[in-house]
Structure formats: structure tokens, C-alpha cells
C-alpha positions as CSV (number, residue, x, y, z in Angstrom):
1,X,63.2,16.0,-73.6
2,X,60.2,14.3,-74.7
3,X,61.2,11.5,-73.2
4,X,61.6,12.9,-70.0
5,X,58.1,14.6,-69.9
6,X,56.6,11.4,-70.6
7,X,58.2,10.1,-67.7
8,X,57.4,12.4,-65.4
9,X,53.8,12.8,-66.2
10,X,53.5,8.4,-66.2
11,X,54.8,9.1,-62.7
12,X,52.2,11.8,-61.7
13,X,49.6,9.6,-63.3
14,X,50.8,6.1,-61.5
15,X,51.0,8.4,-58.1
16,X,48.0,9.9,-58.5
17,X,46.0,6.5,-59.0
18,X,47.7,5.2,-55.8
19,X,46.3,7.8,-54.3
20,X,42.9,7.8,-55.0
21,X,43.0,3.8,-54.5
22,X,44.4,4.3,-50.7
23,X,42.8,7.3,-49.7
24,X,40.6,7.2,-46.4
25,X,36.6,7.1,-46.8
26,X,35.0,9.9,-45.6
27,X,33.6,9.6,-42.1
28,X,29.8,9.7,-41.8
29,X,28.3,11.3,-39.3
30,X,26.3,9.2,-36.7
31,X,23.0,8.1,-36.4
32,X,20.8,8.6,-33.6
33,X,19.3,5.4,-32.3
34,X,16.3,5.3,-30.6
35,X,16.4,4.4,-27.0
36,X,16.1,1.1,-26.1
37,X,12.1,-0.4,-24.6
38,X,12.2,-1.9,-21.3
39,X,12.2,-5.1,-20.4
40,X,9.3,-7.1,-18.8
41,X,12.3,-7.8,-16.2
42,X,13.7,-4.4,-15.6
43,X,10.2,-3.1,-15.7
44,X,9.6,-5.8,-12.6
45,X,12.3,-5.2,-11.1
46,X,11.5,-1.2,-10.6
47,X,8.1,-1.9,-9.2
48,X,9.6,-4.3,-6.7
49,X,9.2,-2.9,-3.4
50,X,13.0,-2.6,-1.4
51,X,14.6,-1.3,1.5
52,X,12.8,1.7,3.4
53,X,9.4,1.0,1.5
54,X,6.8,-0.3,4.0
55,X,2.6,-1.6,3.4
56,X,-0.2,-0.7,5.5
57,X,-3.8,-1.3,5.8
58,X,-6.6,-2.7,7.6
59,X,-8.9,-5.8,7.2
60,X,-12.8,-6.1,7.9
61,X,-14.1,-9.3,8.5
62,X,-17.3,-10.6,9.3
63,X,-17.0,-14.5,9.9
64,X,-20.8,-16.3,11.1
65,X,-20.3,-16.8,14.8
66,X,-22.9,-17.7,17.5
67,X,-25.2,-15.0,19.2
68,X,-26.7,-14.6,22.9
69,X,-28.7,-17.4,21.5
70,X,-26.2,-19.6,20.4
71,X,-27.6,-19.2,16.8
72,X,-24.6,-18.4,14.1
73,X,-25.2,-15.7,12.0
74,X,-22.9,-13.0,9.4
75,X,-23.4,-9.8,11.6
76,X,-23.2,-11.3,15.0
77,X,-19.7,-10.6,15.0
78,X,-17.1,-7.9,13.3
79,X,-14.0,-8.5,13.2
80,X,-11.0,-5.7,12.2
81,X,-7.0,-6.6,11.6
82,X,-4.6,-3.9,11.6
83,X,-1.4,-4.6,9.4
84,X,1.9,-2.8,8.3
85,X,5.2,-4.4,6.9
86,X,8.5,-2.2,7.0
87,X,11.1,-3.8,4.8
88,X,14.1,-4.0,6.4
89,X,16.1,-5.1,3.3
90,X,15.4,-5.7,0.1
91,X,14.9,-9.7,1.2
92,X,14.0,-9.0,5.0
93,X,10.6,-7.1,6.5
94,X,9.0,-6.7,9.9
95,X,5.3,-7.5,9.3
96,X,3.2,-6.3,12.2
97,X,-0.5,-7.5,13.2
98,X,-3.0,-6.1,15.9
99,X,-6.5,-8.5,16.0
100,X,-9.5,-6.7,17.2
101,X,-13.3,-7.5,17.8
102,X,-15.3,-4.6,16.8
103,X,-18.4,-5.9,17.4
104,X,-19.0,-9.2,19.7
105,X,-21.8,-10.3,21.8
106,X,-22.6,-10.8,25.5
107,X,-22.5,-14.9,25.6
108,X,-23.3,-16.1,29.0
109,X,-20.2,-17.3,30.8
110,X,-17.6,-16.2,28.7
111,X,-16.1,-13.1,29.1
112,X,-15.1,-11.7,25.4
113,X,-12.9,-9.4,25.1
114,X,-12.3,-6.6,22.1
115,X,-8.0,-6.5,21.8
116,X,-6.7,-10.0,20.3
117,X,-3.3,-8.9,21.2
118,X,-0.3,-8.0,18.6
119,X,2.1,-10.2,16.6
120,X,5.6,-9.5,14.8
121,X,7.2,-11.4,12.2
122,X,10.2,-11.4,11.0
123,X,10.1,-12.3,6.9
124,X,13.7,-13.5,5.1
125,X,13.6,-14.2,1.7
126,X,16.0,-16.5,0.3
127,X,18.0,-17.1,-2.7
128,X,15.8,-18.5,-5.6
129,X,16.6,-22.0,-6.2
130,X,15.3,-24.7,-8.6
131,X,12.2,-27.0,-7.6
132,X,12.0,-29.9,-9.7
133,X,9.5,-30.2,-12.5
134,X,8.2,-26.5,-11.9
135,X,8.0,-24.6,-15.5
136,X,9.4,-21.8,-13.7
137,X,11.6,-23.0,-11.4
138,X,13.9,-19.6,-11.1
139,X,10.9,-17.6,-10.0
140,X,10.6,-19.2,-7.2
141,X,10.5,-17.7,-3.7
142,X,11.3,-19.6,-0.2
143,X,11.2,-17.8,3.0
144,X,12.2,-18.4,7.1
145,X,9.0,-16.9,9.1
146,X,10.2,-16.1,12.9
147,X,6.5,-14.8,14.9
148,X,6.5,-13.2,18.3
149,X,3.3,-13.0,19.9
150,X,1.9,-11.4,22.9
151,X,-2.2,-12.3,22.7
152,X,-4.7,-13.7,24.7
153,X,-4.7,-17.3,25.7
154,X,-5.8,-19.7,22.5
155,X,-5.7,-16.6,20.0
156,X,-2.8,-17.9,18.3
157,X,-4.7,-21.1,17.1
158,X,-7.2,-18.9,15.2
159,X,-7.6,-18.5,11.9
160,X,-8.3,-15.3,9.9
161,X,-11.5,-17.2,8.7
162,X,-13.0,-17.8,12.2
163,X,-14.9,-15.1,14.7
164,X,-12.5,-13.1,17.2
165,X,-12.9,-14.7,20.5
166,X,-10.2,-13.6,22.4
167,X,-10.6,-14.8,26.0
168,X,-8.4,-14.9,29.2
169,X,-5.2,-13.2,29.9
170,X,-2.3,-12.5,27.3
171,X,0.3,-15.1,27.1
172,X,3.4,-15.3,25.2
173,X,4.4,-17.3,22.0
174,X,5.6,-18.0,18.9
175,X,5.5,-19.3,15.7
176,X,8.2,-20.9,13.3
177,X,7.8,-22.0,9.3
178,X,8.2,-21.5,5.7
179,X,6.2,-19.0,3.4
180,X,6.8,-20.8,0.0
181,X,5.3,-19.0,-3.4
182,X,5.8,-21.2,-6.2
183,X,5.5,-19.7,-10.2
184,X,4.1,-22.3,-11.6
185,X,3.3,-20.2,-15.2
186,X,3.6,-17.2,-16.1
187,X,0.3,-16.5,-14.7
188,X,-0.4,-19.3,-12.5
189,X,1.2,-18.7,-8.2
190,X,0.7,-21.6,-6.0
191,X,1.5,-19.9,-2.1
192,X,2.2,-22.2,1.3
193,X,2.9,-21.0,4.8
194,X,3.6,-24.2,7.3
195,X,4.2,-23.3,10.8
196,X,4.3,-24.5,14.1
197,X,2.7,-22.5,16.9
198,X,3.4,-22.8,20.7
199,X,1.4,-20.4,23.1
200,X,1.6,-20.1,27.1
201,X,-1.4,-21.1,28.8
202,X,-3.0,-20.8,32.6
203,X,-2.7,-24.4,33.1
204,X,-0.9,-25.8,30.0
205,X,0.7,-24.4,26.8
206,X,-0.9,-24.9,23.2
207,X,0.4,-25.8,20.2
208,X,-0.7,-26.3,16.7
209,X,0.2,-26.9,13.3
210,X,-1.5,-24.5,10.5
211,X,-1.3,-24.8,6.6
212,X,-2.8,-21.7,4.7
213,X,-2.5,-23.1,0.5
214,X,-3.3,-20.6,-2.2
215,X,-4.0,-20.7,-5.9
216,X,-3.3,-16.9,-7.4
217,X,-4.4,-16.7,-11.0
218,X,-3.0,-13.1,-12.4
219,X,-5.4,-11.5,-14.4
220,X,-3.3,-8.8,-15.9
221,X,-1.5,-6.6,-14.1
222,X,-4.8,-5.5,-11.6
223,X,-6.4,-8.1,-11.1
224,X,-6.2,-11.7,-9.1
225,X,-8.4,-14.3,-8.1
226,X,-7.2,-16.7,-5.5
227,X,-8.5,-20.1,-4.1
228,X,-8.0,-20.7,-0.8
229,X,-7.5,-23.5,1.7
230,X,-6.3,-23.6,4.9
231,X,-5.7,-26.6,7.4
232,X,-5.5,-25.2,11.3
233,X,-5.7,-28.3,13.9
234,X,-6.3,-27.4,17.6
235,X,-4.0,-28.0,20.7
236,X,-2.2,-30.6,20.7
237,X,-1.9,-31.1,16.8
238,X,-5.4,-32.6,16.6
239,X,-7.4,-32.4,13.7
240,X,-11.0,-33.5,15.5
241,X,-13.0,-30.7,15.4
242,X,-13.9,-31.5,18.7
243,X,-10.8,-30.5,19.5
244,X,-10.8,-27.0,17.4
245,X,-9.4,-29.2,13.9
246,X,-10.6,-27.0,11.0
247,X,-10.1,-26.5,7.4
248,X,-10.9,-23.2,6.0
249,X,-12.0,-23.5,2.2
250,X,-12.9,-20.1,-0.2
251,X,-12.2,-17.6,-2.9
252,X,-10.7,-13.9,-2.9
253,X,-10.4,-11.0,-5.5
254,X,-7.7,-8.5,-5.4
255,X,-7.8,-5.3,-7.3
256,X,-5.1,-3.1,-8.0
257,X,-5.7,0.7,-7.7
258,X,-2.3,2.8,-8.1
259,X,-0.9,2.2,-4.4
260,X,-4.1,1.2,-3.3
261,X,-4.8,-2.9,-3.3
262,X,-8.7,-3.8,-2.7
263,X,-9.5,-7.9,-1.5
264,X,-12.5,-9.5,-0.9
265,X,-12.8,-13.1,0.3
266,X,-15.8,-15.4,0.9
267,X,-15.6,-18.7,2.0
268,X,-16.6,-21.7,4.9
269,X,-14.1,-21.4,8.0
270,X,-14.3,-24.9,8.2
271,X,-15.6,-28.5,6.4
272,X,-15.3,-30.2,9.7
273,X,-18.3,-29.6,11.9
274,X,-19.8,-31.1,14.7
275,X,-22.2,-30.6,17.5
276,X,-19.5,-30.2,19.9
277,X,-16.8,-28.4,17.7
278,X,-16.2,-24.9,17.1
279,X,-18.5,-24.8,14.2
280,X,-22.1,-27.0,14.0
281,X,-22.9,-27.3,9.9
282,X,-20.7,-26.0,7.5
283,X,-23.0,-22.7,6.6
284,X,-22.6,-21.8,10.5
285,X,-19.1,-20.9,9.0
286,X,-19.3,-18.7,6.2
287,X,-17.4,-15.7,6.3
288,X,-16.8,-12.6,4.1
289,X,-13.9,-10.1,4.4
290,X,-12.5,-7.2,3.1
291,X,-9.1,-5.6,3.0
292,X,-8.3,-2.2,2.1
293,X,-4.0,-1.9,1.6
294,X,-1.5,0.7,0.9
295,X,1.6,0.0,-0.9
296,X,4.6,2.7,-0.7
């Protein structure tokens, strides 16, 4: 009998150690985490303007330009651009472009008139790809630029740099090229827009090559400073001056305000002068503008 109660109770004992050596932990309850920051990329990437979003705003300008007199002066002319871009796509936007001359004076013989005409561009991004040697190669941007213009004969060989004079009749024309905007830090943009631009004229059509060149330092997330130089030849692809050849050469501040984006510029419309070009000296061609924008 005592034999068998000391069996019985070893068994109890063995099962019960079993059990405690198998039994399940307890479950703890979970713990809240707390949320994930955003990334620099995702916070980008929701400030990135898309499909349905559209820009507009208006541009003051007051390049040096020749009087009654023929003397070049700041306030002799004023010159206004009215802008909008619709995008289209995330990648694709319609930019639109109306030149005007507020302010111009009577100069005997020529007849100057206030509407430059209107231009429409189409704007296609592209994939990113890699360029060579660039510290940032992924963040860089290549687009096809498509321009239809409908503006008065020569207007198309302008630059925003120069005074309004918008002459003749309207004639037809367009524009082809590449708007390139290379990262080449994290702070440092370097932006190109090549084109080729073929106008109509009354006794023979125009065409031009223009080079606008960039350097956009990002001061934060406000503020930029850019450095600016633009090569424009006249017809027939000519670089004299004598010819219309200029180089535009300046600086610009842009200044974030909520949706609102503030720019000023100041600058020479161009380093080739000449007696018989478009500009005499180069401080006959110093020009100032301002551009108010609103971002949606």
C-alpha cells in the first residue's frame, strides 16, 4: 500500500514538472509604437506639384532701351509677361505666355506696338537617367519642349532680358529643344534650355538658336539665388551683334512665401555691343525684373 502511494504521488510529481517545463508563456499585451517621421523623400514627393495643379503669375520688367532721343535709359520702357502652366500629367504641362509693352515710346519711324503676341508650350518630362560624373545623377531631370507661337514678326528672337519691341504683323512659328536641370549637390541646380526657333516673316523667315544657363543655389527651403547667362544669336544663327547676337549675363533671388514665389533679377542684356547692334555699351543694357507667382 505504501508502495503504491509512493508511486502514484512520483507520478503526480514527474507530471506536474512536465507541466510547468512545457507550459505556454503568457502573452504580453502590445506596445504602441510611435508613428513613423517622414522622409525627406516622401515629404518631397507631397509637395510635388501633379495632375490638375496649375501656376500663374505675372512678370515686370524694366530692361534700359532707347528714348525719342535715342538715349538708353531704365524707365524708358516697361515691360509685363503674363504666364500660367496647367499640368496635364504629373510629367506633362501646357505653359502659356502673353508679352506685353506697358510703357514704350514714340521712336520716329517705327511703329511700336503694346501686344507681343502669345506662345504655348508643351513641357514632357522624362524618365530620370544617369549623367556621367554628376554626384546626383538620379535627380536629374531631361525634358522635350514643343513652342507654338503666334507673335509679331522678330518677337520670337527676343530675350526676356531685352526691351519689348514688337513690330510688324503677327506671324507664325515655333520652337523645338531640351529643358535640362541637372542636381549637381544637394543644394547646388545647374538648368539649360537649347532650342531652335523658326518664325514667318514679310519677306523671309527667321531663325535662331537661344541658350538660357542657370546656376540655382538653394538656400533652405525659401530661398534661391541664381546666376544667369543666356546666349540668343540673331537670324540666321549669327552671333554678330550687328546682326541681333547677344548674351545676357545676371543674378536673381527667389523667395518663397506659402503659395506665393517672389523673383527679382538684375543683370546686362548683353556683353556684345556695338554702334550698330541692338545695344551700344554694355550699361545701355541693364535690366531689372520682377516676378510675382502663384503656385496651386
Amino acid at each position: 500500500m505504501h508502495r503504491t502511494a509512493l508511486t502514484v504521488a512520483t507520478l503526480v510529481s514527474s507530471t506536474a514538472l512536465a507541466w510547468a517545463q512545457t507550459a505556454p508563456e503568457p502573452i504580453s499585451a502590445p506596445i504602441d509604437q510611435p508613428p513613423a517621421e517622414p522622409s525627406a523623400e516622401s515629404e518631397k514627393a507631397a509637395k510635388e506639384p501633379g495632375r490638375g495643379d496649375f501656376d500663374a503669375g505675372g512678370q515686370v520688367r524694366l530692361p534700359s532701351g532707347p528714348d525719342e532721343m535715342g538715349q538708353y535709359a531704365t524707365f524708358n520702357w516697361i515691360a509685363a509677361d503674363l504666364k500660367g502652366k496647367y499640368y496635364l500629367l504629373d510629367t506633362v504641362t501646357v505653359n502659356g505666355h502673353v508679352p506685353l509693352a506697358v510703357k514704350k515710346p514714340d521712336i520716329d519711324g517705327l511703329e511700336a506696338r503694346t501686344i507681343g503676341g502669345m506662345t504655348m508650350t508643351l513641357d514632357a518630362r522624362l524618365p530620370r537617367w544617369d549623367v556621367p560624373f554628376a554626384p546626383r545623377a538620379k535627380d536629374t531631370d531631361v525634358a522635350l519642349v514643343l513652342t507654338g507661337a503666334y507673335m509679331r514678326e522678330g518677337a520670337m528672337l527676343l530675350s526676356e532680358k531685352d526691351f519689348p519691341l514688337f513690330l510688324g504683323d503677327f506671324k507664325p512659328g515655333v520652337a523645338g529643344g531640351l529643358d535640362l536641370r541637372v542636381k549637381m549637390s544637394s543644394v547646388i541646380d545647374l538648368e539649360l534650355a537649347p532650342k531652335f526657333v523658326y518664325q514667318a516673316g514679310t519677306a523671309e523667315s527667321l531663325s535662331a538658336v537661344q541658350l538660357p544657363t542657370s546656376l540655382v543655389v538653394a538656400l533652405g527651403s525659401l530661398i534661391k539665388v541664381s546666376a544667369d547667362l543666356g546666349v540668343f544669336t540673331g537670324d540666321d544663327v549669327s552671333f554678330k551683334p550687328s546682326n541681333g547676337g547677344r548674351i545676357y549675363a545676371g543674378g536673381a533671388l527667389d523667395v518663397k512665401l506659402g503659395p506665393i514665389i517672389a523673383h527679382g533679377g538684375l543683370g546686362v542684356a548683353s556683353l556684345l555691343t556695338g554702334a550698330d547692334s541692338m545695344y551700344p555699351t554694355i550699361s545701355d543694357s541693364v535690366y531689372i525684373d520682377l516676378n510675382v507667382k502663384y503656385a496651386k
